[in-house]
py3Dmol code that shows the C-alpha trace and the ligand (Angstrom):
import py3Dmol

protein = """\
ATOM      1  CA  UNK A   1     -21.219   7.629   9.485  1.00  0.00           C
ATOM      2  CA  UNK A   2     -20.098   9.873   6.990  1.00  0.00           C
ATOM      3  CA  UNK A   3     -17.583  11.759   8.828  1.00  0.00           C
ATOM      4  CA  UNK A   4     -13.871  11.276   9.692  1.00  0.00           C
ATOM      5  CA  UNK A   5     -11.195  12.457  11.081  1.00  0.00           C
ATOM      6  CA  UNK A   6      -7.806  12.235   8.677  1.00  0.00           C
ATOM      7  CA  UNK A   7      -4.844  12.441  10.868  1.00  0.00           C
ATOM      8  CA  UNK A   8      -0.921  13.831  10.369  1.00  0.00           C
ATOM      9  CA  UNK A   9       0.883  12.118   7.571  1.00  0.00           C
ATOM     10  CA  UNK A  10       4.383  10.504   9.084  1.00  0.00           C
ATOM     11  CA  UNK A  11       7.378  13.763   9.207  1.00  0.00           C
ATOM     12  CA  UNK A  12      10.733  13.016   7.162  1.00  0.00           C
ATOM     13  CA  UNK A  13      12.061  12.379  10.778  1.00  0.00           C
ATOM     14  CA  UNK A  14      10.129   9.850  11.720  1.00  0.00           C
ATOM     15  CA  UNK A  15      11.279   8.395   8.294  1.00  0.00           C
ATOM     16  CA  UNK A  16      14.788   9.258   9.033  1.00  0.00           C
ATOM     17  CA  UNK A  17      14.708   8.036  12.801  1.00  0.00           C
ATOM     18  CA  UNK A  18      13.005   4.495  11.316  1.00  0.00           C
ATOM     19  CA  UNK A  19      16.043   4.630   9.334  1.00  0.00           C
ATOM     20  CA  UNK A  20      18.507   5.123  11.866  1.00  0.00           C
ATOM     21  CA  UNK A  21      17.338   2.321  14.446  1.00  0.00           C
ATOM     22  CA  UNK A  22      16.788  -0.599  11.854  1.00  0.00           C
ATOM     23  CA  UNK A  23      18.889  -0.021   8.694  1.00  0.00           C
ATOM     24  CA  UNK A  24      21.539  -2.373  10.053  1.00  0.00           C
ATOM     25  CA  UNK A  25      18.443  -5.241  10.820  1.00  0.00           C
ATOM     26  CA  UNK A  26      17.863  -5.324   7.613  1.00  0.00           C
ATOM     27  CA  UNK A  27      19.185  -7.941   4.648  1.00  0.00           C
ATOM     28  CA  UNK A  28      21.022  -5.495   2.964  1.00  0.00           C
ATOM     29  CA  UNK A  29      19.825  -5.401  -0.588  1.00  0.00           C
ATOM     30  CA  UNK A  30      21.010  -1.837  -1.288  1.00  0.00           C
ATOM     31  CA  UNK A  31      22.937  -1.138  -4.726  1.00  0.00           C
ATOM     32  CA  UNK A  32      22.842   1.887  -4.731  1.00  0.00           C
ATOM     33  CA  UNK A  33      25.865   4.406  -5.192  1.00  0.00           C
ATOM     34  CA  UNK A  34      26.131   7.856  -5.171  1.00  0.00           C
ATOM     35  CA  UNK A  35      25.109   9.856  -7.928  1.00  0.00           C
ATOM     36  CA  UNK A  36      26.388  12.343  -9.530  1.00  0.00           C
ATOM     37  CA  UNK A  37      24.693  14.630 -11.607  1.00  0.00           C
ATOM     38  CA  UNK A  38      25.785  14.871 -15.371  1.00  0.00           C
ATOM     39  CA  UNK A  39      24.604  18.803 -15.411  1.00  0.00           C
ATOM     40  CA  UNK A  40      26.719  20.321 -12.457  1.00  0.00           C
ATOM     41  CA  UNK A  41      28.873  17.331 -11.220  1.00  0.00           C
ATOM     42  CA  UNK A  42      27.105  17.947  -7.819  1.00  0.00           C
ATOM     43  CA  UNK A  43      27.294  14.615  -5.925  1.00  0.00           C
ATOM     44  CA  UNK A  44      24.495  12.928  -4.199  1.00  0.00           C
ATOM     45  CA  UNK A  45      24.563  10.089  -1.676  1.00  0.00           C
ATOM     46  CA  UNK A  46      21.783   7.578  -1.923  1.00  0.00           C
ATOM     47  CA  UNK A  47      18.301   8.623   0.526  1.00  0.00           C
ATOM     48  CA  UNK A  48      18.737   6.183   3.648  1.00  0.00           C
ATOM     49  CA  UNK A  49      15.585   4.282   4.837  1.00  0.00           C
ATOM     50  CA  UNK A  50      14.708   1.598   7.070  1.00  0.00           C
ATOM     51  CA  UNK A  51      13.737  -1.045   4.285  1.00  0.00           C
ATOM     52  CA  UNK A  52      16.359  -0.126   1.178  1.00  0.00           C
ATOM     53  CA  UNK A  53      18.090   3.014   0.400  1.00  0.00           C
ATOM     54  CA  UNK A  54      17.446   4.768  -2.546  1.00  0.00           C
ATOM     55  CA  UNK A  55      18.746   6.575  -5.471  1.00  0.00           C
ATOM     56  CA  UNK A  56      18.250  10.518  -5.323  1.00  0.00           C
ATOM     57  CA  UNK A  57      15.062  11.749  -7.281  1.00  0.00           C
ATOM     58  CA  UNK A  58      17.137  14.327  -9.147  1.00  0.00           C
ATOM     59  CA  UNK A  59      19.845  17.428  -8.739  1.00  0.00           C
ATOM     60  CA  UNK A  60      18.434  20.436  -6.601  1.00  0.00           C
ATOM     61  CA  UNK A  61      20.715  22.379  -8.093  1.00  0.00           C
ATOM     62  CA  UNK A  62      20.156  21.982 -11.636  1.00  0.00           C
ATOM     63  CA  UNK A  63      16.718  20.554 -11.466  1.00  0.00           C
ATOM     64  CA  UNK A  64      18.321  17.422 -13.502  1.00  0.00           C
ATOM     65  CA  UNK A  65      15.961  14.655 -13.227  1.00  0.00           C
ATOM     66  CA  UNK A  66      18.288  10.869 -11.594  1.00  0.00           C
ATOM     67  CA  UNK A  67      16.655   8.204 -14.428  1.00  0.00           C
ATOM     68  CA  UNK A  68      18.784   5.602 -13.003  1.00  0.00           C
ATOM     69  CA  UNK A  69      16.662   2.451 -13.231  1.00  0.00           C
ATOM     70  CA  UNK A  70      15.678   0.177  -9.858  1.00  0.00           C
ATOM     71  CA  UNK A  71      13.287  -1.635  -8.380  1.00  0.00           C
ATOM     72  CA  UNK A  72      12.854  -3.031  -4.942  1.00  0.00           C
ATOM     73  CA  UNK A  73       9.126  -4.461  -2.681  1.00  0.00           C
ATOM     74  CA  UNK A  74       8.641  -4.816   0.940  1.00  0.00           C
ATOM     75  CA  UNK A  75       7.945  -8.290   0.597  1.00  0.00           C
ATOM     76  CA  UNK A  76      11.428  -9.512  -0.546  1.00  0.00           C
ATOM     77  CA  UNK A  77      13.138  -7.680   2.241  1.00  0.00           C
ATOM     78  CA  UNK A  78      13.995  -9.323   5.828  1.00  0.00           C
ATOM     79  CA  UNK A  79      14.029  -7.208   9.021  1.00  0.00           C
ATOM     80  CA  UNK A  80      15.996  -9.034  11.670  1.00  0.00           C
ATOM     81  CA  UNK A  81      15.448 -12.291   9.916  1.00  0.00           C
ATOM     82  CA  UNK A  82      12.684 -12.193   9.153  1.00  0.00           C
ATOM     83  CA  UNK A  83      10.606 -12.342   5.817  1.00  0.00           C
ATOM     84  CA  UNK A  84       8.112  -9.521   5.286  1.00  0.00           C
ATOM     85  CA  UNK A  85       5.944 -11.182   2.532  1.00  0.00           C
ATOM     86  CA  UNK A  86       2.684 -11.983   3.476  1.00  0.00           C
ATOM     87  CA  UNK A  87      -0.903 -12.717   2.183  1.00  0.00           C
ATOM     88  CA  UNK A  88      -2.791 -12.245  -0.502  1.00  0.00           C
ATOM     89  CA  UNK A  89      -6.446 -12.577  -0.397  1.00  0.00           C
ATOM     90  CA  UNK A  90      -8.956 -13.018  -3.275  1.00  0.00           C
ATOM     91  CA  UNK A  91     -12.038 -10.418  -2.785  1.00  0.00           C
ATOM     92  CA  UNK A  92     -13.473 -12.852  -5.682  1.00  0.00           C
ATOM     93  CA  UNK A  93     -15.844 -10.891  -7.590  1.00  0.00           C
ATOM     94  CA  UNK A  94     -17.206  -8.497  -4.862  1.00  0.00           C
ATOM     95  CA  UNK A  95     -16.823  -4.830  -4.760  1.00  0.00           C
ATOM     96  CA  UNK A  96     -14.937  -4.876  -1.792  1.00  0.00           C
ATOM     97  CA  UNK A  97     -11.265  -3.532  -2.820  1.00  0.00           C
ATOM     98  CA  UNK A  98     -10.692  -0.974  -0.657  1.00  0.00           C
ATOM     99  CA  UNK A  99     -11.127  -3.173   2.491  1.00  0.00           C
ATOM    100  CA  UNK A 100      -9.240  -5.857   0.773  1.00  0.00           C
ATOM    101  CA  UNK A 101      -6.375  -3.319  -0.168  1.00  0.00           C
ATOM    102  CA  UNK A 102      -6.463  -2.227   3.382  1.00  0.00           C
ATOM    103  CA  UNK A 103      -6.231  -4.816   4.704  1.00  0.00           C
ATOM    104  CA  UNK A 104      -2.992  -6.420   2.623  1.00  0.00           C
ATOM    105  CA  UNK A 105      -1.639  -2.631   4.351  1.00  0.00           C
ATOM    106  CA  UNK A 106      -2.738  -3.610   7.627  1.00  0.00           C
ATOM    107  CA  UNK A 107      -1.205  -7.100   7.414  1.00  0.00           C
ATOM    108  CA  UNK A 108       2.072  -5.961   5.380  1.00  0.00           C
ATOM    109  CA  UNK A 109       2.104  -3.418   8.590  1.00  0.00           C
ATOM    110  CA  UNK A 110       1.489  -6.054  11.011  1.00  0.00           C
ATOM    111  CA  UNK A 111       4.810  -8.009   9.631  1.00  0.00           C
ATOM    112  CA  UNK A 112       6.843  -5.468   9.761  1.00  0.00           C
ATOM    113  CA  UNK A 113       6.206  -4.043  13.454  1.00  0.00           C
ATOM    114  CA  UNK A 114       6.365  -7.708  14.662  1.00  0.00           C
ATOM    115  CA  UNK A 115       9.688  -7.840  12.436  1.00  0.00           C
ATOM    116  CA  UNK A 116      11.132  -5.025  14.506  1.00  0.00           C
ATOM    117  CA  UNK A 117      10.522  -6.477  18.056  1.00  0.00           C
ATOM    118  CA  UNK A 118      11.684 -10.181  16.265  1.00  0.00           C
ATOM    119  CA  UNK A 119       8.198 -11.674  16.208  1.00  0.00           C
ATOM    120  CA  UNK A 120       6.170 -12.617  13.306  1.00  0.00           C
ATOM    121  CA  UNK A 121       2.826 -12.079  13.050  1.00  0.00           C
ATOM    122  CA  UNK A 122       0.662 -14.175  10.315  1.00  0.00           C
ATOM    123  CA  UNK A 123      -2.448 -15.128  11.522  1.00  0.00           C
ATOM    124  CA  UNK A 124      -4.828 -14.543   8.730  1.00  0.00           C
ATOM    125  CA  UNK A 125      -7.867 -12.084   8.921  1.00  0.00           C
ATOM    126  CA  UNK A 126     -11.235 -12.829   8.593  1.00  0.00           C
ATOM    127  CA  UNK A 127     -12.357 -10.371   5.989  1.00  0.00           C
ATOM    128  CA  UNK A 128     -15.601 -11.610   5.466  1.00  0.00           C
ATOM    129  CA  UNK A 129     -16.606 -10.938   9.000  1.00  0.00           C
ATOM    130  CA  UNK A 130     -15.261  -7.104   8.306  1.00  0.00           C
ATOM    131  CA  UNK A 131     -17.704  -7.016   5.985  1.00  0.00           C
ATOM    132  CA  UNK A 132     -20.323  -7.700   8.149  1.00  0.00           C
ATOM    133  CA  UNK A 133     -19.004  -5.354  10.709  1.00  0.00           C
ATOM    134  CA  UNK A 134     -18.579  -2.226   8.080  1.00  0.00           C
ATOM    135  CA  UNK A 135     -22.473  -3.438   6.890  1.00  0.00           C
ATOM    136  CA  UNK A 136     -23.666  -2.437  10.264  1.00  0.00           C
ATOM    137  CA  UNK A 137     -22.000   0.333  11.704  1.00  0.00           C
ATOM    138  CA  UNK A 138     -22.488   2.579   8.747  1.00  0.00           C
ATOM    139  CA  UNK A 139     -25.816   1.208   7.268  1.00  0.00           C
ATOM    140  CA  UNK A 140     -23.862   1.422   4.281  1.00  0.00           C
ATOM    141  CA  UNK A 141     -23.516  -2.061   1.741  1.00  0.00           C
ATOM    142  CA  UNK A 142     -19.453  -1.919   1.302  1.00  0.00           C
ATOM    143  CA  UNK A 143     -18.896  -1.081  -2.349  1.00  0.00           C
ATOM    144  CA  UNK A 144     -22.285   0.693  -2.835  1.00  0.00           C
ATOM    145  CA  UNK A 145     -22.238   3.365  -0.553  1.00  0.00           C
ATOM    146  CA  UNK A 146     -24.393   6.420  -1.686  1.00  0.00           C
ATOM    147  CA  UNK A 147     -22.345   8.802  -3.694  1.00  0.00           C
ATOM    148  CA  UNK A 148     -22.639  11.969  -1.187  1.00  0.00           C
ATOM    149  CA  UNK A 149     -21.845   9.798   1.772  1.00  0.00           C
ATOM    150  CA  UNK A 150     -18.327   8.876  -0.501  1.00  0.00           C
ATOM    151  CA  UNK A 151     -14.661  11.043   0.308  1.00  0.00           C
ATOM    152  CA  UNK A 152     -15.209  14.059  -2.371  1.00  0.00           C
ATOM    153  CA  UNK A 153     -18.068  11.882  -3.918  1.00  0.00           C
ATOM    154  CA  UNK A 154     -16.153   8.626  -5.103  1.00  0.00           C
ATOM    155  CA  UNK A 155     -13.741   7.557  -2.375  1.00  0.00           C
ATOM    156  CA  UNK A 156     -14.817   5.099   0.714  1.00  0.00           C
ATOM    157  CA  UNK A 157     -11.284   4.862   1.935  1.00  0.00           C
ATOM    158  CA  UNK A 158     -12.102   7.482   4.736  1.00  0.00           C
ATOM    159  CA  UNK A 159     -15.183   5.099   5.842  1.00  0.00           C
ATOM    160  CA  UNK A 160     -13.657   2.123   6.379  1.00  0.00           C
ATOM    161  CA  UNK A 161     -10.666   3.587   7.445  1.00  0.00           C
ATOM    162  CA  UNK A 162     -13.254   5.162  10.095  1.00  0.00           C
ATOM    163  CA  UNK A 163     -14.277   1.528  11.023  1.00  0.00           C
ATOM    164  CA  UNK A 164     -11.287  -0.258  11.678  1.00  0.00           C
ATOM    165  CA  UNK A 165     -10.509   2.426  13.511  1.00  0.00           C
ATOM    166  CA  UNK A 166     -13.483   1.748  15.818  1.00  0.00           C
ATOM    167  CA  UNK A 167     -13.965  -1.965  15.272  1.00  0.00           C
ATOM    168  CA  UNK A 168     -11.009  -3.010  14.226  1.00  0.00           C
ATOM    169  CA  UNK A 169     -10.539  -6.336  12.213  1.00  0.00           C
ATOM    170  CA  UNK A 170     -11.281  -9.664  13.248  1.00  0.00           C
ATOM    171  CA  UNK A 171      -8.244 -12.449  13.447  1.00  0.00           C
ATOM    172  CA  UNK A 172      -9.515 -16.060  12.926  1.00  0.00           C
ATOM    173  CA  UNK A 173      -7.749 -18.055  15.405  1.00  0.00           C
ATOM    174  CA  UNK A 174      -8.703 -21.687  14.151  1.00  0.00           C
ATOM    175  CA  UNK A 175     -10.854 -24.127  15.623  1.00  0.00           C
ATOM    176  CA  UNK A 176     -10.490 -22.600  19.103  1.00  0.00           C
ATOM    177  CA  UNK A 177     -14.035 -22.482  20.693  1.00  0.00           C
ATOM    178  CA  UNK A 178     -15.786 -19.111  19.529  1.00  0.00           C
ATOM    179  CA  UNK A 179     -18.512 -19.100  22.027  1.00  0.00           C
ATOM    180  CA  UNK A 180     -16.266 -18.720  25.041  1.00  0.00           C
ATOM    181  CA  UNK A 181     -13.139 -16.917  23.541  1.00  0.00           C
ATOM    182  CA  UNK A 182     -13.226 -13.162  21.885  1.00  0.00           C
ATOM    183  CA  UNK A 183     -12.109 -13.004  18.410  1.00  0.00           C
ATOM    184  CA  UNK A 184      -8.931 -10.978  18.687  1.00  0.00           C
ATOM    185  CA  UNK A 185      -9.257  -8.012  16.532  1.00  0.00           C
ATOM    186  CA  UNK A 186      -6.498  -5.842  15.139  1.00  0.00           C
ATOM    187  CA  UNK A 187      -7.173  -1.961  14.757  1.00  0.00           C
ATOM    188  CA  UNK A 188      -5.636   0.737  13.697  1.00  0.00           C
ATOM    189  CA  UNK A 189      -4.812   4.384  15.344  1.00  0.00           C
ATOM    190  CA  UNK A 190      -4.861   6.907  12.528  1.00  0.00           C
ATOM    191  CA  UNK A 191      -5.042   7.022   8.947  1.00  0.00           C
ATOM    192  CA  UNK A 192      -3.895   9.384   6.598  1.00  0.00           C
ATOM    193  CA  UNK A 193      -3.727  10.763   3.036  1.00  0.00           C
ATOM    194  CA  UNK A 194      -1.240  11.887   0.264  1.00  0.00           C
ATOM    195  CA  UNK A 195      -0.787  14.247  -2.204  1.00  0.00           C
ATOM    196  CA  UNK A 196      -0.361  11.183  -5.365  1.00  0.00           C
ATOM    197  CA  UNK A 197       1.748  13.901  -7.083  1.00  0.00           C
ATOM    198  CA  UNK A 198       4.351  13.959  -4.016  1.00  0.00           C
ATOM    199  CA  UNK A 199       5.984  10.639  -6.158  1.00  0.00           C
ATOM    200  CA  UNK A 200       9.612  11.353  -4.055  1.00  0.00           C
ATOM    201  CA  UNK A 201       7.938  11.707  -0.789  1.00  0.00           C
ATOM    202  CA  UNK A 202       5.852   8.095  -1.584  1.00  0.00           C
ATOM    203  CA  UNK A 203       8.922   6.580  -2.451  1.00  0.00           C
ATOM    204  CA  UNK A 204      10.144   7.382   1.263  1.00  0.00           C
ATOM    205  CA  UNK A 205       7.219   6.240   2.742  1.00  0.00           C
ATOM    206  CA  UNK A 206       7.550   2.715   1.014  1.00  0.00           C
ATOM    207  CA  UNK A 207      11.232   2.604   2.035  1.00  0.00           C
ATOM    208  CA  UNK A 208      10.507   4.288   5.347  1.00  0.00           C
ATOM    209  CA  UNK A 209       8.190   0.696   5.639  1.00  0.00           C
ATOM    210  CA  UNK A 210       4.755   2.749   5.539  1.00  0.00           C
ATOM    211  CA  UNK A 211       2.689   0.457   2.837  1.00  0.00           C
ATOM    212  CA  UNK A 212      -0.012   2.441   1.115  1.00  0.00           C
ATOM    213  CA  UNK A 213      -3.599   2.026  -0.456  1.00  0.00           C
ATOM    214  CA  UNK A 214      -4.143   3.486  -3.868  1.00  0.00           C
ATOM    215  CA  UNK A 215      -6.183   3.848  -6.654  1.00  0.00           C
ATOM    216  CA  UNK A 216      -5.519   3.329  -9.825  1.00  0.00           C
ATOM    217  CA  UNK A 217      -7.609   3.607 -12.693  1.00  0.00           C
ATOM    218  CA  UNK A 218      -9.331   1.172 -14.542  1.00  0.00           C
ATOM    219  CA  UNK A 219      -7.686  -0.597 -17.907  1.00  0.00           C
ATOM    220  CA  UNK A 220      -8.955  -2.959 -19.666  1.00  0.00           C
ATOM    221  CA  UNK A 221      -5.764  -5.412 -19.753  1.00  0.00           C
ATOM    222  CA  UNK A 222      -6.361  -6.093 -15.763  1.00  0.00           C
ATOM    223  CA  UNK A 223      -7.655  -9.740 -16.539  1.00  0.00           C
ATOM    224  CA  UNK A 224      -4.278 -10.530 -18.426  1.00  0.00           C
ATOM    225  CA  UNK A 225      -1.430  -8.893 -16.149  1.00  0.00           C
ATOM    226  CA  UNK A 226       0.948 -11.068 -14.147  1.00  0.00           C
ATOM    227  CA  UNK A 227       3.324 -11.376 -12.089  1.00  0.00           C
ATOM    228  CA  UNK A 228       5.867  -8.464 -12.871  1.00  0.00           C
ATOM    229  CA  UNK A 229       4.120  -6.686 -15.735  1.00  0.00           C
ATOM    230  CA  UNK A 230       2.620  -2.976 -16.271  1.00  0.00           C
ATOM    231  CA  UNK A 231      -0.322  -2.231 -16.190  1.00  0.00           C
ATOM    232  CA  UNK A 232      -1.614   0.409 -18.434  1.00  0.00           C
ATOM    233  CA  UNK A 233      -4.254   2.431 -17.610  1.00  0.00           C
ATOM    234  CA  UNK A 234      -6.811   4.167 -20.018  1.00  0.00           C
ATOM    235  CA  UNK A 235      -6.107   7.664 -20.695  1.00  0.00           C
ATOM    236  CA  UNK A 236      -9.117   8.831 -20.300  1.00  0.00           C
ATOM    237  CA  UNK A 237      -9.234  10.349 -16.982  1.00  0.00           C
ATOM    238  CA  UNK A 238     -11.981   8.701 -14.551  1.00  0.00           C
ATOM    239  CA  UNK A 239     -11.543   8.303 -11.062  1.00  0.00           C
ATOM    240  CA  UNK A 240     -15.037   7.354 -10.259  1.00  0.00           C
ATOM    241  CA  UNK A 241     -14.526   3.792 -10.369  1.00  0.00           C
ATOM    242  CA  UNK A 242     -11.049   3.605  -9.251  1.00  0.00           C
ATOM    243  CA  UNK A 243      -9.900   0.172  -8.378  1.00  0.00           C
ATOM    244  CA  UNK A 244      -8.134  -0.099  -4.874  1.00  0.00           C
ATOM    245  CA  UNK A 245      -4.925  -1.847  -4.401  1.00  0.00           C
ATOM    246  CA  UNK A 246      -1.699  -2.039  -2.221  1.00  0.00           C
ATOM    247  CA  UNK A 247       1.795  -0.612  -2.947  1.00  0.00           C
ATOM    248  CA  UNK A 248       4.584  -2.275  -1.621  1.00  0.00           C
ATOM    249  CA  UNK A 249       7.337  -1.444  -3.529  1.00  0.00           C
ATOM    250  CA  UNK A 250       8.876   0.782  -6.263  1.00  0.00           C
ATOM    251  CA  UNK A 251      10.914   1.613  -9.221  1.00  0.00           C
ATOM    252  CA  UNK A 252      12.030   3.944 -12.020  1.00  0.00           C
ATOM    253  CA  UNK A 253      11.862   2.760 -15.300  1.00  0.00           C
ATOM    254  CA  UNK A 254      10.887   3.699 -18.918  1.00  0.00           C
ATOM    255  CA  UNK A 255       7.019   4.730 -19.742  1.00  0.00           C
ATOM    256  CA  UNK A 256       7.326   5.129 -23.424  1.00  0.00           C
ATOM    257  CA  UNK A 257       9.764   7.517 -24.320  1.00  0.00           C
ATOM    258  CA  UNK A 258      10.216   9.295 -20.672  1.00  0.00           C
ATOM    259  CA  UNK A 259      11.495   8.054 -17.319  1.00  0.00           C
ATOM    260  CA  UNK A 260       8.882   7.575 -14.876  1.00  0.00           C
ATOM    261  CA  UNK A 261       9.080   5.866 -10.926  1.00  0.00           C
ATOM    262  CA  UNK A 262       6.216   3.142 -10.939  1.00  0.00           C
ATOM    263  CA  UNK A 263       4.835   1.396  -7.813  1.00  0.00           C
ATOM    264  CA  UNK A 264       4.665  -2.425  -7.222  1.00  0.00           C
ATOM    265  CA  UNK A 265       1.254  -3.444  -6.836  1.00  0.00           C
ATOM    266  CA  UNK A 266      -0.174  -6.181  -3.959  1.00  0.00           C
ATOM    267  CA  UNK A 267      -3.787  -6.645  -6.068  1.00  0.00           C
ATOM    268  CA  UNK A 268      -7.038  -8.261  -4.512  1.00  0.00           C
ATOM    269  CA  UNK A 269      -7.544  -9.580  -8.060  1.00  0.00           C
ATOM    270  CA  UNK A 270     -11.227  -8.720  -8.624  1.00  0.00           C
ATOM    271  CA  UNK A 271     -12.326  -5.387 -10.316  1.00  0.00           C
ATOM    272  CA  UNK A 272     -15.140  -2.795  -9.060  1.00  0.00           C
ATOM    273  CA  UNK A 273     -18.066  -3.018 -10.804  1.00  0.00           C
ATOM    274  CA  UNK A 274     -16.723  -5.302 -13.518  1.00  0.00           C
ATOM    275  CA  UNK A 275     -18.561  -8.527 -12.140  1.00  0.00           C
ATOM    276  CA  UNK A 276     -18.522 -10.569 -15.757  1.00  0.00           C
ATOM    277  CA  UNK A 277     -15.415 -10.275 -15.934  1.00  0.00           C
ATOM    278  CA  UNK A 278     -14.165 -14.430 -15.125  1.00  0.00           C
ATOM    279  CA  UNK A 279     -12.000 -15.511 -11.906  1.00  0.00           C
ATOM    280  CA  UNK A 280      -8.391 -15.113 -12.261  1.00  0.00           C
ATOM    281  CA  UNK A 281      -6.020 -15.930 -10.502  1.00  0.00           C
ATOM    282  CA  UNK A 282      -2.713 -13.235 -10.493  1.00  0.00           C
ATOM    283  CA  UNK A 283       0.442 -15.105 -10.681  1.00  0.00           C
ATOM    284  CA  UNK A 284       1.713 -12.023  -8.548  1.00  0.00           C
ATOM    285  CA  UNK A 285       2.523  -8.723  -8.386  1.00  0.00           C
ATOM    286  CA  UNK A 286       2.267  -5.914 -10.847  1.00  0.00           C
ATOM    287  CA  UNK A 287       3.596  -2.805 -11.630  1.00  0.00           C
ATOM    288  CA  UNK A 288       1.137   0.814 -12.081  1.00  0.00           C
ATOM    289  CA  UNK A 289       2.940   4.147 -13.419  1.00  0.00           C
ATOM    290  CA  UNK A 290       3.262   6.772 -10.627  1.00  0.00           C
ATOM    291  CA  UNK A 291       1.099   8.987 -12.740  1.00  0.00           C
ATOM    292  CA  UNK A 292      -1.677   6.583 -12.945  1.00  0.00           C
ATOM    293  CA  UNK A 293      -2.297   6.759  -9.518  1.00  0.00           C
ATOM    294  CA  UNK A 294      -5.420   8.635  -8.363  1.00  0.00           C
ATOM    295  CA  UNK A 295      -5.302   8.509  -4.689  1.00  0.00           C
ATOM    296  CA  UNK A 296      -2.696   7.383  -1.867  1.00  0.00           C
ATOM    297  CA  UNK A 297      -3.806   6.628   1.716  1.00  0.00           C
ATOM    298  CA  UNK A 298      -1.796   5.098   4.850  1.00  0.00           C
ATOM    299  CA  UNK A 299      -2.473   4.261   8.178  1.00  0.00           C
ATOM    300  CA  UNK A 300      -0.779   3.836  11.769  1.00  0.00           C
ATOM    301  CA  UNK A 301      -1.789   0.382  14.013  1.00  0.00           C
ATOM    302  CA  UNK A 302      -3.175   0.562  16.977  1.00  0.00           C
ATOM    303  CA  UNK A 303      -0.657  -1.312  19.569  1.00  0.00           C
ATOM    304  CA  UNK A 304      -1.324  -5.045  18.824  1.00  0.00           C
ATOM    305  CA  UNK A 305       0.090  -8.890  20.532  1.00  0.00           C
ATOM    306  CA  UNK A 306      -0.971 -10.623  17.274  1.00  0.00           C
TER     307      UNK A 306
END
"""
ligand_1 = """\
1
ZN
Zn 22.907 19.282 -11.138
"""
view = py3Dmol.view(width=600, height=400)
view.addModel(protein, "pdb")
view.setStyle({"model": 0}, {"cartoon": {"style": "trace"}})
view.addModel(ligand_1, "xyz")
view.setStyle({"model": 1}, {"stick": {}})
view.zoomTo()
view.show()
């Protein structure tokens, strides 16, 4: 292993298309209005998407920036009736955040495409067994991969991206006999990265119903954040131990004295290389500043029944 293959990011159509065949599935939650711009009076209708419409980024005339606050997450939206919330899982204290932030992606994706055709799919993963699976196709221990095998030296998103693309990930179906039945796995098609600083086009991509992987960097206040709060990270810059997580949602709000759009955060609750830190558990979601993001991944499903 050690190689991969990073394909096309989704086009503004395909957001706008997404847009155009589900909007009206959707439990309208939309409150936004049109803007319009205290510099040049231009006026702005609100960015149409397939989860929740949102507020303009700003006047492209004037360059004025919209600091209207919101905030919205895939999981408290419906699609044709039905709820989008799903899972979390607890990668206790193992290094294993990236696959567990995947895979809150992969299941948050899941939901949503079976949302579209009016199914629901929910049957939980067996992450444990990924594990396994990522252990022996790359020869690699998850979470202590050598640092020149890593995406530009620190990042194993691309790896196990690599491997789910191959293996997929294994669906435990109960107390169904193992021996004669295959263990339904769910896999996905392509994967893909973002530019972190593309904030507007992110935003989209949430709304558009594209849930990403991120990192974020490390703070110390991790162990005391719930449900709903900020999470601030140190300001010294270090990416090398970025913690992985899943964003489902967004915002603009007030980062000290500036507007800034923040992400809603899906966490795995257990911290890279921070194993004394004690057992928590999150009370929910929480909330990371756009610019304390470090790196932004998605990823397309392979066609799936479950
Ligand atoms: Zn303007």
């Amino acid at each position: 292993m050690g190689s991969w293959v990073i394909g096309p990011a989704p086009e503004i159509s395909e957001l706008d298309e997404r847009a155009a065949l589900y909007r009206d599935k959707r439990k309208a939650m939309d409150y936004v209005s049109n803007w319009i711009c205290p510099g040049c009076r231009k006026e702005y209708e609100p960015i149409k998407n397939m989860l929740v419409d949102l507020p303009p980024f700003g006047c492209v005339d004037c360059g004025l920036k919209n600091n209207a606050a919101y905030e919205w997450k895939i999981t408290q939206c419906t699609l044709n009736g039905i709820s989008l919330d799903f899972k979390t899982y607890d990668q206790k204290l193992e290094p294993h955040c990236t696959l567990y932030a995947i895979t809150a992606v992969i299941d948050c994706t899941r939901r949503l495409e079976g949302a579209q055709k009016g199914f629901v799919f929910s049957a939980p993963f067996d992450i444990n067994e990924m594990v396994e699976t990522y252990n022996k196709r790359t020869g690699f221990k998850l979470g202590n991969e050598p640092q020149d095998k890593l995406y530009e030296t620190y990042d194993n998103c691309p790896i196990v991206m690599e491997v789910l693309k191959s293996d997929g990930i294994a669906i435990s179906i109960g107390a169904s006999d193992v021996t004669t039945t295959p263990v339904p796995r769910l896999k996905i098609r392509s994967y893909f990265r973002v530019d972190p600083k593309d904030v507007l086009y992110i935003t989209r991509l949430l709304a558009g119903g594209f849930p990403l992987v991120a990192g974020i960097r490390h703070g110390f206040l991790f162990n005391y954040l719930s449900d709903g709060q900020y999470y601030c990270a140190p300001t010294c810059e270090n990416t090398s131990d970025a913690h992985a997580v899943a964003l489902i949602g967004c915002g603009v709000g007030s980062n000290g004295n500036k507007t800034e759009t923040f992400y809603k955060v899906r966490n795995s609750h257990g911290i890279k290389a921070h194993s004394h830190y004690q057992k928590r558990e999150f009370g929910g979601d929480f909330i990371v500043w756009s610019s304390d993001v470090t790196d932004v991944w998605g990823l397309y499903l392979a066609q799936h029944e479950c």
